[in-house]
N, C-alpha and C positions, 0 to 999 in steps of 0.2 A: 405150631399152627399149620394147617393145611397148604396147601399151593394152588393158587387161584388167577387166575388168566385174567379176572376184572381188571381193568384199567381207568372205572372211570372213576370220577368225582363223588364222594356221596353226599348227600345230608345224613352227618351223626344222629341217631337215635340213642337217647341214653334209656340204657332197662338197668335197674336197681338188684340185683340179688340180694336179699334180707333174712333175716330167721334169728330165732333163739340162741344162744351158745349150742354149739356141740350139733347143727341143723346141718351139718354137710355141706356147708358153704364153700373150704377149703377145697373139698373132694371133684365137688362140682365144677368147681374153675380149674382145676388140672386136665378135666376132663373135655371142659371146652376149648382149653389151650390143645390138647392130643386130636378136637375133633369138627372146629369150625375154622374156615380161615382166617387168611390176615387180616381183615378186614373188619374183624372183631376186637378192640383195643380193653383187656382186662385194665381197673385201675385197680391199687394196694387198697386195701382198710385203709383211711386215715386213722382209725381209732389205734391197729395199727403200728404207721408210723410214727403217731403222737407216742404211745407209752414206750416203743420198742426202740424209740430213739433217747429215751430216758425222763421223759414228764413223768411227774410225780405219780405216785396212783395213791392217791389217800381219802379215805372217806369221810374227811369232813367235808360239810356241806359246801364251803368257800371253793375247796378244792375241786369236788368234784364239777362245780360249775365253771372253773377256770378250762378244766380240762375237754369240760363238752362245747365250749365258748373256741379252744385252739382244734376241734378236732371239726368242729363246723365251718371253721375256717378254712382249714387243711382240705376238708372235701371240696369244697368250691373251687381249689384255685387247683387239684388235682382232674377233674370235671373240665377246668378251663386247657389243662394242657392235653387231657384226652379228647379235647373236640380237633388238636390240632393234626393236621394231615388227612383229613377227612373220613373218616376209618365208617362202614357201613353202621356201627353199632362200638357204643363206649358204655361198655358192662361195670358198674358201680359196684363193688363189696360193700355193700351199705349205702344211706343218701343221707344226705342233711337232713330228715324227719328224723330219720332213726336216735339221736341223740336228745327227740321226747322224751322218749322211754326210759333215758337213764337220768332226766335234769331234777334235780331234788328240788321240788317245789313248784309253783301252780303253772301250765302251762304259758298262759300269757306271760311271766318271767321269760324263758326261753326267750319266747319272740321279741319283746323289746331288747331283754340282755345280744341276740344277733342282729336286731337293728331288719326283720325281715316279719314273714307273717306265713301264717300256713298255706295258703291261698298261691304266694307267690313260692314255696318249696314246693308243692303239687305239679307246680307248671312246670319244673326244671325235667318231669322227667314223661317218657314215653308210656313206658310199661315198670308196673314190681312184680317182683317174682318174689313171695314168700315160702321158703322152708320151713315146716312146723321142725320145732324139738321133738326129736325121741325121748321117752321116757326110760327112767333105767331099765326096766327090761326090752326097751327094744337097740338098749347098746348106747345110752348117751356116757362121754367119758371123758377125761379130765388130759388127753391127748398133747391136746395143745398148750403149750406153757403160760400164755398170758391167758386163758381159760380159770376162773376161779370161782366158777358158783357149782352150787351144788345140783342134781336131779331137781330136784322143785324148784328151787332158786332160777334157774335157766329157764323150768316150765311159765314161770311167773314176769321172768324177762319176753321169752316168747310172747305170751297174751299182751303184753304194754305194746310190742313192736307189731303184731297183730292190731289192735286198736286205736294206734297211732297214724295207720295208714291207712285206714279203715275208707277213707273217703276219696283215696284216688280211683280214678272210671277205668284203670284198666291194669288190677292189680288180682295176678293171682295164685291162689293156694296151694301149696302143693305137700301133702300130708306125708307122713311117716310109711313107712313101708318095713317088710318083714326083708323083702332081697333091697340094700341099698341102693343096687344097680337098675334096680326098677323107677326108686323118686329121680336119679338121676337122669335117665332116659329120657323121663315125659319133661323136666327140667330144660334139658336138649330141644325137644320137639318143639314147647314152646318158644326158646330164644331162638331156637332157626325160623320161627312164620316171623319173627320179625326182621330177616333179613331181604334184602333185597333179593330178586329172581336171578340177578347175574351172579349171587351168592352164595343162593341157598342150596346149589348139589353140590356140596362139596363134604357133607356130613359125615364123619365116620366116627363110633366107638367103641371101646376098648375099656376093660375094667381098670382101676387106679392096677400101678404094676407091669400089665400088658403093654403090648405092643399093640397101636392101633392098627385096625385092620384097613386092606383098601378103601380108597378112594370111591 
């Protein structure tokens, strides 16, 4: 993270990063770690730390509701420790909606199975920022180890996480691109307006790899 002379107090702003498999989510948040400051508190995936700590990943339907039941959990109380220390902005690898799109069976399930309602997940967060998926030929890839769907399969996760969010007032799109440095850019652009002014020159980037440049 940058070096940042703020000293004061903030009100956390939680912004959501979201997208399809394979949407540059990873790439994205190294790049904000090289290119905003301290004051920007990235949290992990819960989905994550749920599977990568060894939760089951199986596709019965029992299962995979257990699993989006501990990973909705996981977010919240992950959320609760990013609000602490006051950090200007607590950037989310996903929100507690995002595990719509994966819960086998009719929405209203979800909401009573977590004992919450969409209404009251909408308000937890400031701004989303969705990553569409690339399509294979614009380079979607199987990279990532816990990563298991295919080109259309991810394009199909996309669209759910797309229209699961559909109704928050301050969520937005950020498409596919031929230079990835390009979606990541305007990605940057928007999560720095939502920094505070004591915050926001502090920007610098740098391709994954590079060295960031000045300050």
């Amino acid at each position: 993270m940058a070096d940042c002379e703020c000293s004061q107090v903030h009100t956390p702003r939680r912004v959501v990063l979201t997208g399809g498999p394979g949407a540059g989510k990873t790439a994205v948040l190294e790049l904000v770690r090289r290119s905003l400051c301290r004051h920007v508190r990235i949290l992990p995936e819960s989905a994550g730390v749920v599977f990568g700590g060894g939760f089951p990943r199986d596709d019965h339907a029992e299962c995979r509701r257990a699993a989006q039941r501990a990973i909705y959990h996981v977010q919240k109380e992950l959320e609760t420790a990013g609000d602490a220390h006051a950090p200007a902005i607590v950037l989310c690898d996903r929100g507690t909606i995002d595990g719509l799109a994966y819960w086998p069976g009719p929405p209203d399930n979800f909401w009573s199975s977590t004992g919450t309602t969409m209404e009251a997940e909408l308000g937890r967060y400031d701004t989303v920022l969705h990553l569409r998926t690339p399509t294979a030929q614009q380079g979607y890839n199987h990279q990532n180890p816990l990563r298991t769907e295919s080109a259309p399969t991810a394009a199909q996760v996309d669209a759910r996480i797309l229209e699961v969010w559909q109704e928050h007032p301050q969520r937005h799109i950020i498409e596919s691109t031929r230079d990835f440095l390009d979606k990541a850019t305007h990605t940057l652009d928007l999560l720095q307006e939502q920094l505070p002014t004591c915050c926001s020159g502090h920007l610098r980037i740098s391709a994954p790899g590079q060295s960031p440049g000045p300050v």
